[in-house]
N, C-alpha and C positions, 0 to 999 in steps of 0.2 A: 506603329499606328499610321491612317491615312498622313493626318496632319505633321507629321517626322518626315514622310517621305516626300511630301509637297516642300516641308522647307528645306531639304534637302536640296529640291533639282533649284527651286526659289533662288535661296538666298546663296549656300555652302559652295553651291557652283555656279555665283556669282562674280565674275572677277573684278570689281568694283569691291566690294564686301567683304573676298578674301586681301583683297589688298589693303583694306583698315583692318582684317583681323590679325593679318600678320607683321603690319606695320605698330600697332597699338598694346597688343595682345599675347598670352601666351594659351594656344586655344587646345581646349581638350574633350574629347568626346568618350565620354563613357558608355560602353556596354552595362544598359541595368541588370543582366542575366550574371555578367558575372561577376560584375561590385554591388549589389542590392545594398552594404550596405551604403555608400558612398551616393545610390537613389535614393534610397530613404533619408538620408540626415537633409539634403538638399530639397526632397518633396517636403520636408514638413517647415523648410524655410521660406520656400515658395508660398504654403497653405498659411501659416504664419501672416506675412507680408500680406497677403491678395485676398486670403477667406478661402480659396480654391486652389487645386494643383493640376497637374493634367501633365499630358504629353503633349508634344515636343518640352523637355524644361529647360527653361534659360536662365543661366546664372552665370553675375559680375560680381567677381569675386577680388580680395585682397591677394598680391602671393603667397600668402599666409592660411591662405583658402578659408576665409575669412567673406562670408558673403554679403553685401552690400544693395543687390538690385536680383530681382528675380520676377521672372513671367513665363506663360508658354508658348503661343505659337506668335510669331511675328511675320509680316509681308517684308519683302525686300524694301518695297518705299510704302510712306505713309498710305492709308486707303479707308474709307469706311467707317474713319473715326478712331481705327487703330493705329496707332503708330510704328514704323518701320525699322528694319533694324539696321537700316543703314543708319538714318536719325541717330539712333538710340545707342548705336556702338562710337557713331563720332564725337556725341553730347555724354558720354560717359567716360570718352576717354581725356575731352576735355575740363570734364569737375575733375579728375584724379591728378591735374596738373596743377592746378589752382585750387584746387578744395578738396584736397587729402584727404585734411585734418577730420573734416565733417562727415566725409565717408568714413571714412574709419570707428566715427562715433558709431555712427548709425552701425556697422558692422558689428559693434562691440554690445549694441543695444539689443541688436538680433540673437548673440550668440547669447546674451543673457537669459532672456527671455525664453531660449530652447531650452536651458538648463534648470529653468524654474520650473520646466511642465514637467522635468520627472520627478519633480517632491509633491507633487498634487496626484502623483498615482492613488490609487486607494482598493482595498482588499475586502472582499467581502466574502460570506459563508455560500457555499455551491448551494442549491433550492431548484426545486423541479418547479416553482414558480417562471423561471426564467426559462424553462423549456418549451412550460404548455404558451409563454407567453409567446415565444421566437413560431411556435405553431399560428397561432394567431395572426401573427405579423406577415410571415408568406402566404396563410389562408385570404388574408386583407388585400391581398396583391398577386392574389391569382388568376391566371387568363383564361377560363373555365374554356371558353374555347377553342384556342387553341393553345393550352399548354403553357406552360412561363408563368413569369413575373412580371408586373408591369406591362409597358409597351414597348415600342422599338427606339434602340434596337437588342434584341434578346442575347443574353450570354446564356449558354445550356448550365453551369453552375452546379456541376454532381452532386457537390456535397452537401447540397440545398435538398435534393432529391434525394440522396441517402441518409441525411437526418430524417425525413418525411417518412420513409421506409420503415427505418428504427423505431421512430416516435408512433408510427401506427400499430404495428407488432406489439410492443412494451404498455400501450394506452388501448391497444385496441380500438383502434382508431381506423375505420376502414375509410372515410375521406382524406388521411393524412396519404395512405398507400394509392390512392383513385388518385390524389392531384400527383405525384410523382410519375404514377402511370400513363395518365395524359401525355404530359410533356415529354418523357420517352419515347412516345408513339409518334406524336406529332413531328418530332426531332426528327429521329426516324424519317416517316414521309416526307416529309420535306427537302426543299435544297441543300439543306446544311450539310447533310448527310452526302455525301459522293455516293451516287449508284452505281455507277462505273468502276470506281475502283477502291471502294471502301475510304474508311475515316470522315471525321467531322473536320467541318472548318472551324475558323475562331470564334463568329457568332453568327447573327442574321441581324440584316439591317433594319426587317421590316417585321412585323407584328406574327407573322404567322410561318417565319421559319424557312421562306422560298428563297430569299436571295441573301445569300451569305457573305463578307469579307471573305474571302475564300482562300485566304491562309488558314494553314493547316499545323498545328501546333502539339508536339509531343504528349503535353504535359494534360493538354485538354484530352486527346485520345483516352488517355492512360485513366484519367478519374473518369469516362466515360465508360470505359468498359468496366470499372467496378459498378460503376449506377448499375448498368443492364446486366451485368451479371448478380449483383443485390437483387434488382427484379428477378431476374432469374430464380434465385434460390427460393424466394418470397411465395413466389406464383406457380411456376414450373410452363409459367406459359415460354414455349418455345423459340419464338420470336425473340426475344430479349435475349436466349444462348447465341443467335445467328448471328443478329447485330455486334454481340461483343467479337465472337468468330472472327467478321469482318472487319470491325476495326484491327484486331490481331495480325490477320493476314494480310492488311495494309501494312501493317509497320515491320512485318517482317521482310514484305517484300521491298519495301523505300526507305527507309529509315533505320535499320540493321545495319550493325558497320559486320564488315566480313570476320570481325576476331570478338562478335557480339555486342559492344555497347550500341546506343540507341541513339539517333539525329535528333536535333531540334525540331525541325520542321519543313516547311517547304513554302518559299512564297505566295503571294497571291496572282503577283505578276506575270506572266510570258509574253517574249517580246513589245514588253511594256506599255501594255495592255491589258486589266485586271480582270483575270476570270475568262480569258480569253482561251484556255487551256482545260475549262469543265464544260461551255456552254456549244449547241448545235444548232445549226439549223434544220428543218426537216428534208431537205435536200439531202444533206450530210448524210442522215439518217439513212436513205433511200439508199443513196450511194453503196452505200457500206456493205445494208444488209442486206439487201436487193428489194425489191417493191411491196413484196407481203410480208416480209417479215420486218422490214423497215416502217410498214404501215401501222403495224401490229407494236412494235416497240411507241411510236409514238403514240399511240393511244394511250398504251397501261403508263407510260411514263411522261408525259404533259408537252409533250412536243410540239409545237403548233407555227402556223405561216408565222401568226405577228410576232412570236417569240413570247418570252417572260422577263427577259433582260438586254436589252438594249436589243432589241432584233432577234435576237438569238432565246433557247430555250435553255435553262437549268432541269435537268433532267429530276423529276419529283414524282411523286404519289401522293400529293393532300388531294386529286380529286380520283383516284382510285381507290374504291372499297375492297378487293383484292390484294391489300396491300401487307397481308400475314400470309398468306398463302405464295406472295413471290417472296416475300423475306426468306421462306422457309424453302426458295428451291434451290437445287445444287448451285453454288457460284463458287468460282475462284478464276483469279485472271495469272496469280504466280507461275514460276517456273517447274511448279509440280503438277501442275495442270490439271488439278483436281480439286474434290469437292469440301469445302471446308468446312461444312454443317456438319461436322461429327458425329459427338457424341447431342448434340443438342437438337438435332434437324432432322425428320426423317426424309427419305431422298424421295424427289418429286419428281417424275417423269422420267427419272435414271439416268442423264446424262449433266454433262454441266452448261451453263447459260451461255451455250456460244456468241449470242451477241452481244454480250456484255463483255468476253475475252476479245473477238475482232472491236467494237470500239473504243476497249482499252487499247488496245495495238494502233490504232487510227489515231488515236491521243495522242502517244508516248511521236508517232510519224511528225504527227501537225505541227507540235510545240514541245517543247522543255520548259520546266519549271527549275527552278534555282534552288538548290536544296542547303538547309543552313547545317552543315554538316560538324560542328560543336558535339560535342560528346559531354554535358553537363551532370554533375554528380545528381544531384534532389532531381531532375528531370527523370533520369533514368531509375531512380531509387522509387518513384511513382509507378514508373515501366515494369519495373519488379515488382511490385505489390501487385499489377492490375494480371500479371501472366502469370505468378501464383494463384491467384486467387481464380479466375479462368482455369486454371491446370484441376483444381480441386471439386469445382461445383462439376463443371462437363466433364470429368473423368480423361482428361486429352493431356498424359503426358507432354508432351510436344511442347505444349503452353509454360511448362512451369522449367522444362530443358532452355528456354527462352531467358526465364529470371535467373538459373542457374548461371548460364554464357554472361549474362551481365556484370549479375554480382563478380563473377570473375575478371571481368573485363575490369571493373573496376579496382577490385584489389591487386589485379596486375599493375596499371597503368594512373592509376590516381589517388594513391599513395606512395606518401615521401617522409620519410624520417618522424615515423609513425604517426603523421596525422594526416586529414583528409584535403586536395585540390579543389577546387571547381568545376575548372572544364578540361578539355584532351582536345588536341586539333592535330593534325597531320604530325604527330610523335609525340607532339608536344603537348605539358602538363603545364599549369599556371594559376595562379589565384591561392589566396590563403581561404580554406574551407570556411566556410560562412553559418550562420544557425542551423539553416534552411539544408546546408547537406549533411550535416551531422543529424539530425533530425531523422529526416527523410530516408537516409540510408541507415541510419539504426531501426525504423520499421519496415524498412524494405529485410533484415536481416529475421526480425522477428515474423514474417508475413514468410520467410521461405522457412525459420522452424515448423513455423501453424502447419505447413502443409505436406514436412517430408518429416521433420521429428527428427532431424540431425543435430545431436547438443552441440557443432560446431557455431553453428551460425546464430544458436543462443548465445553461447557464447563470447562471438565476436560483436551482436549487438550489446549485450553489457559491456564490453573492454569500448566502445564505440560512444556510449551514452555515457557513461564516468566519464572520457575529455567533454562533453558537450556540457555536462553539470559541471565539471573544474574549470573552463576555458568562460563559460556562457550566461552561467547560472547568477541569478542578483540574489543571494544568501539573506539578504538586510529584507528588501520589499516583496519580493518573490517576483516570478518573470525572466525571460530568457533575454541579451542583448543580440544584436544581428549579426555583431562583429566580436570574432574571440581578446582573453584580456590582453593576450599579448601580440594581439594583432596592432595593423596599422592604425594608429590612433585619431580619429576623425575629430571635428569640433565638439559635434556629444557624439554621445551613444547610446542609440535608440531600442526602441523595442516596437515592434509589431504584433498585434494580435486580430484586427481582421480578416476572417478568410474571406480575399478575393477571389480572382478567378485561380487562385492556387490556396490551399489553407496555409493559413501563416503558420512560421518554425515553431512559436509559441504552444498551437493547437496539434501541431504534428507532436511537442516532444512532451506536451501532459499524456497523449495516447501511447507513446513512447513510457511513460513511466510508472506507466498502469498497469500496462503488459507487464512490463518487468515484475513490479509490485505482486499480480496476482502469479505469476508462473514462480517465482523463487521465493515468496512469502519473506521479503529481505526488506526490515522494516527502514532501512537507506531508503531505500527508494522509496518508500511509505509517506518516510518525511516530507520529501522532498517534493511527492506529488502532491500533497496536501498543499503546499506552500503554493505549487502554480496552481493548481485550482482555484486557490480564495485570490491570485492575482487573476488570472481567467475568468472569475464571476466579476471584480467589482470593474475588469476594462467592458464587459461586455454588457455593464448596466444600462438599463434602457433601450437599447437596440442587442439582442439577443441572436435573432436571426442573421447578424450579420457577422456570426458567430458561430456559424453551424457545425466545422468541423470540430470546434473546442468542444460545442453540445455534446457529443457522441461521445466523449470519455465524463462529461459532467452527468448522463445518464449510466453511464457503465458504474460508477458507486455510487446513483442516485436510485438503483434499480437492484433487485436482488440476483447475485452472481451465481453463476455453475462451474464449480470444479469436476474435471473428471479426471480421475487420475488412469491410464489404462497398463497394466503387469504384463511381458509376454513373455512365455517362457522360449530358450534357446532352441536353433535349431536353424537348420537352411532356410533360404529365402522364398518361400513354398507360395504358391499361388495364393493359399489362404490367407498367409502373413500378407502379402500385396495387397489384394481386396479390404481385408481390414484397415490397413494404413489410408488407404483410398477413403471408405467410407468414414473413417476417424476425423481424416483433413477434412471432406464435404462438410460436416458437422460443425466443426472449427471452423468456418467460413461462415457457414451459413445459419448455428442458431446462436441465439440474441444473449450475449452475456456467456458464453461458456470458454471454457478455457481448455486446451485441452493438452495433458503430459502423457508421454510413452515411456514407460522404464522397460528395461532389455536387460537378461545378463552381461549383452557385452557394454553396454551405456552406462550401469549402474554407478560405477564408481564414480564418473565426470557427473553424475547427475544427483548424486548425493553430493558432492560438490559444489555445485550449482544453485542445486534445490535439494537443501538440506534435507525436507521433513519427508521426502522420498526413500530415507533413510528406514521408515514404518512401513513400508508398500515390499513386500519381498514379494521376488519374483514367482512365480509356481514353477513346479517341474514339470508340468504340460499344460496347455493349452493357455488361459487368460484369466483374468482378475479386470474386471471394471468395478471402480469405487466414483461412487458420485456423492458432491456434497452440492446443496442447491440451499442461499444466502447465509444460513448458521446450524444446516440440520443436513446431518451424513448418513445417507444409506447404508447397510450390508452390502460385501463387496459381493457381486455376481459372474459369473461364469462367460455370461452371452450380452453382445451388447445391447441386442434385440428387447434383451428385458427392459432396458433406460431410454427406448427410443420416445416412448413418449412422455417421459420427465423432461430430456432433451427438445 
């Protein structure tokens, strides 16, 4: 965050500051990516203590780690009313010489109090009351003009927009799917978006999406291009395949480690300087492309003398009405050097955007950006869902070869004595696996079934979710804790259920137990989800919307389901069998509530295994068998699947 890296240069490389931290202190700086939970038990002592929590967090603790004092962001000296952490580290260190004992209470009072708020959890029955409400709630705080929630500064928040999606679809709600659509578009045109070289930044700081923090973040990409490809499936409007396209062919071209797992991110800075590495002047411009075609780029994309940002321009399209028409024209800046609107874009003028190729290269000349090159497990398990799921609506192999390389990167290199790590960095593997990647990479397992139908990766998400239910799971009140039971044992142990700007483990592993639930009809997992669901309704009482990933499996059994079961008989891997599986995953992606199973003569046995009542589906000696059941009433099994496209 801004204010982390201000007290960074501030205070941390302060040599006054370090010399009472090292003199008084035993100091430790945690990575929240890859101790969440060690940020969460410490955010809710801060929220505790203050009413509020926030970044930078500061916490004086017992060596007992035993917390006693907590704030967020401090000046080096007093200023403004706040006080400084020079002050605040000398006057701390001297009550803990003289007034231990009192600290210690006060520690003791703190750590009481954290343990009382998890007997006040409370459980409630799942109700489509709380859907149409969390609807209401984002309608109430929507930016009709220009897309979002509230004001500045804007987080794009997918899964706000892919509830929106769902809830329109399922309610028939064509304002639910218009406010989602806005802010996509908007998104889109705007600064956030990198025109030059694909992907989103982290947010926008001002109301209408032009000027970005222009850090560029994994995890936000990844649930972006499910939003646009959700629209995608929704609409067929073309635009939203490009956008996800591009987000893709960002990350494959910056963020792709060479043995396929996926980078965190990339700063905001160069040469220490923010944004100094997206933004032109019209000079620049000139320069580059030469006078008419430099002329011509800044027009369609908001180039101007005064600039938009400090002098300089952020290259946009909110005042371009054109702005579906250049989405849709050939672009890619990679080393393939072609056109990455596939299957979703028709080609516009037949070649590729060579100005957007030369001032990417002008870019990469001017400045470097600092790339956080962390190989995170739930990061990339996102990465994986979003390039499945991309592989299946655009019909682009390539996208889903992408989540295949991952998942493997992963089960290469970030597992250890049968259970899951964190993160991966230069060989190295570290971190005991946390809710959030057990989660995350059990539906990233189920998200590569949905769209190849290999019972492996079924498979290995059930053997994946049984440790996350035995290590995770509160049996007694229902709810997931962040940290496993035999993990490192922190003062409590928390639970999360809001989805921020990532859905929390909680939300991730009820969609997690749904899946399971409805593909193997294994009343395990039945139980089990029932249990988080009525913890998932009674945390998300009263503010629903700020719950929206959990939504999307509280409508999945709030809503009536589609089974389809599809029989194929044996036989080589024939074009036809290809196409089928093809348009089988599109459906599995993209209609609302269906499920979708493949039985094969050679899958049969694992999959009777698996999924017992597959055991009643025998296979044909030619051609197929589609059985559809749609919420408690099953059709005759059919030939073609063209007869169920419109039950589907």
């Amino acid at each position: 965050c801004h204010w982390c890296h201000v007290m960074e240069r501030e205070s941390f490389e302060n040599e006054v500051i370090a010399e009472i931290l090292n003199r008084e202190y035993v100091c430790v700086k945690v990575d929240r990516e890859e101790r969440p939970d060690v940020d969460s038990v410490y955010m809710s002592v801060c929220q505790a203590m203050n009413g509020q929590g926030g970044w930078p967090l500061t916490i004086i603790m017992t060596p007992d780690c035993r917390p006693f004092f907590s704030g967020t962001y401090f000046p080096p000296r007093a200023r403004y009313g706040r006080p400084g952490l020079e002050e605040l580290l000398t006057a701390a260190a001297g009550q803990w010489k003289v007034k231990k004992e009192k600290l210690l209470d006060q520690a003791g009072q703190i750590e009481k109090y954290l343990k009382s708020q998890e007997r006040t959890e409370r459980q409630a029955e799942p109700e489509l009351g709380a859907v149409h409400q969390a609807f209401r709630q984002l309608a109430d705080c929507f930016d009709s003009k220009n897309g979002g929630f509230g004001s500045a500064p804007k987080f794009p928040a997918p899964h706000n927009l892919i509830f929106l999606m769902e809830y329109g679809a399922r309610e028939k709600r064509p304002e639910a799917l218009a406010m989602a659509e806005k802010t996509l578009v908007q998104m889109y045109r705007g600064g956030i978006f990198d025109h030059i070289g694909g992907g989103f930044s982290r947010y926008s700081t001002d109301g209408q999406w032009l000027v970005p923090h222009f850090e560029k973040m994994l995890y936000d990409n990844s649930l972006l291009v499910m939003a646009y490809i959700k629209a995608y499936g929704s609409t067929g409007r073309k635009m939203y395949g490009c956008v996800a396209e591009k987000i893709l062919e960002y990350v494959r071209r910056e963020l792709t480690d060479s043995q396929g797992g996926f980078y965190c991110g990339q700063d905001a800075d160069s040469d220490g300087v923010e944004g100094k590495y997206y933004v032109f002047t019209r000079e620049e411009i000139r320069e580059v492309l030469g006078e008419k075609a430099g002329r011509d780029f800044c027009r369609q994309y908001g180039i101007t003398g005064h600039g938009n940002f400090e002098g300089r321009s952020i290259p946009n399209l909110l005042e371009n009405d054109n702005y579906e028409e250049i989405c849709e024209e050939p672009w890619g800046n990679g080393d393939h050097g072609g056109n990455i609107c596939h299957g979703a874009c028709d080609t516009i003028g037949g070649r590729e955007n060579e100005e957007c190729r030369k001032l990417y290269q002008y870019r990469l000349d001017r400045a470097r950006l600092h790339k956080d090159d962390k190989i995170l497990v739930s990061w990339n398990s996102w990465m994986i869902c979003a390039c499945a799921m991309a592989g299946a609506v655009l019909g682009e192999e390539q996208y889903v070869d992408m989540a295949v390389r991952a998942d493997a990167f992963i089960k290469s290199h970030l597992v250890k004595n049968g259970r899951l790590m964190v993160r991966y960095r230069d060989g190295d593997a570290a971190g005991e696996g946390k809710l959030d990647d057990y989660a995350c990479y059990s539906l990233a397992l189920l998200e590569l079934y949905r769209v190849t139908f290999r019972v492996d990766y079924l498979k290995r998400a059930a053997a994946w979710a049984e440790i996350m239910t035995e290590q995770f799971f509160d049996r007694e009140r229902g709810g997931f804790y962040l940290y496993a039971k035999d993990g490192e044992q922190l003062i409590v142990r928390t639970k999360e259920t809001y989805d921020g700007a990532m859905p929390s483990g909680n939300s991730v592993a009820a969609q997690v137990l749904y899946r399971l639930t409805r593909i193997t009809g294994d009343v395990t997992w039945q139980k089990v989800l029932e249990k988080q669901l009525c913890y998932l309704a009674g945390a998300m009482d009263g503010y629903p919307s700020g719950h929206s990933y959990g939504l999307l499996t509280m409508m999945d059994v709030l809503y009536p389901a589609k089974e389809l079961v599809c029989t194929l008989s044996s036989g080589p891997d024939t074009e036809r069998r290809r196409k089928l599986a093809a348009q089988l995953a599109n459906l599995a992606v993209t209609a609302e509530g269906l499920t979708v199973v493949v039985k094969t003569e050679e899958n049969a046995r694992e999959m009777e295994r698996l999924i017992p009542y597959t055991k009643d589906y025998p296979v044909p000696d030619t051609g197929e068998l589609f059985y559809l059941c749609v919420g408690h009433e099953c059709m005759q099994p059919v030939p073609q699947l063209e007869q169920l496209i419109e039950k589907l």
